[in-house]
VMD Tcl script that draws the C-alpha trace (Angstrom):
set ca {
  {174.33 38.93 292.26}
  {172.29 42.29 291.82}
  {169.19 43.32 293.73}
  {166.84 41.84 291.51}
  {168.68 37.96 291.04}
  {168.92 38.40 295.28}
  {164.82 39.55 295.47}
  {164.06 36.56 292.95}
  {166.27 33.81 295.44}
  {164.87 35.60 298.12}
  {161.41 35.58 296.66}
  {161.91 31.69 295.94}
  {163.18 30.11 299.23}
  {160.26 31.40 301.00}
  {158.09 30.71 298.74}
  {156.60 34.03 297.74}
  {154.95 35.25 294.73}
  {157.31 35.45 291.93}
  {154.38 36.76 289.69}
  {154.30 39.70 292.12}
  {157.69 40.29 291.99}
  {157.88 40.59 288.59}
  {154.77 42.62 288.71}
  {155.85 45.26 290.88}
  {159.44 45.81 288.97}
  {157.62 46.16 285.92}
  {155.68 49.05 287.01}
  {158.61 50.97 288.83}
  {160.58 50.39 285.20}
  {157.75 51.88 283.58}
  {156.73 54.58 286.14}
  {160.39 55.41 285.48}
  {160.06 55.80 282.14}
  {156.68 57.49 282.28}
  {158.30 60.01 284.11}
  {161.48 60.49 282.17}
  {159.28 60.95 279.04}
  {156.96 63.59 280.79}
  {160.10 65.63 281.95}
  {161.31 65.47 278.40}
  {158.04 66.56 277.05}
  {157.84 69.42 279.43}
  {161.17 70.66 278.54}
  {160.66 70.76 275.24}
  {157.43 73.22 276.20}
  {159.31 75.04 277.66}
  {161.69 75.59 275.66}
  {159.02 75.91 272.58}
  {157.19 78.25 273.92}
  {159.78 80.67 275.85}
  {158.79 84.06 275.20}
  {162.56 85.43 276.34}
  {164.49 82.82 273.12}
  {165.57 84.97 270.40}
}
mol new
graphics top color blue
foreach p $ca { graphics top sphere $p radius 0.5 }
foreach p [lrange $ca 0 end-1] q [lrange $ca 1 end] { graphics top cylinder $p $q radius 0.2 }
display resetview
């Protein structure tokens, strides 16, 4: 099993809040992303507006 099938098993035998579970890996995926796509935007600045490219 991979983290998240063992957090979900985990999760259900003690009865926790599978809602929250889901909740919180949805916003680390797409703080991930977020992030990744800011990065990429930033280097393309960058590179845009480099006053050393020829």
């Amino acid at each position: 099993m991979n983290d998240f099938t063992t957090e979900i098993v985990q999760t259900l035998v003690t009865k926790g809040d599978l809602n929250e579970l889901f909740r919180s890996h949805l916003e680390r995926a797409i703080n991930t992303l977020l992030r990744t796509e800011l990065t990429a935007l930033c280097m393309d600045i960058i590179i845009l507006h480099n006053p050393c490219q020829t």
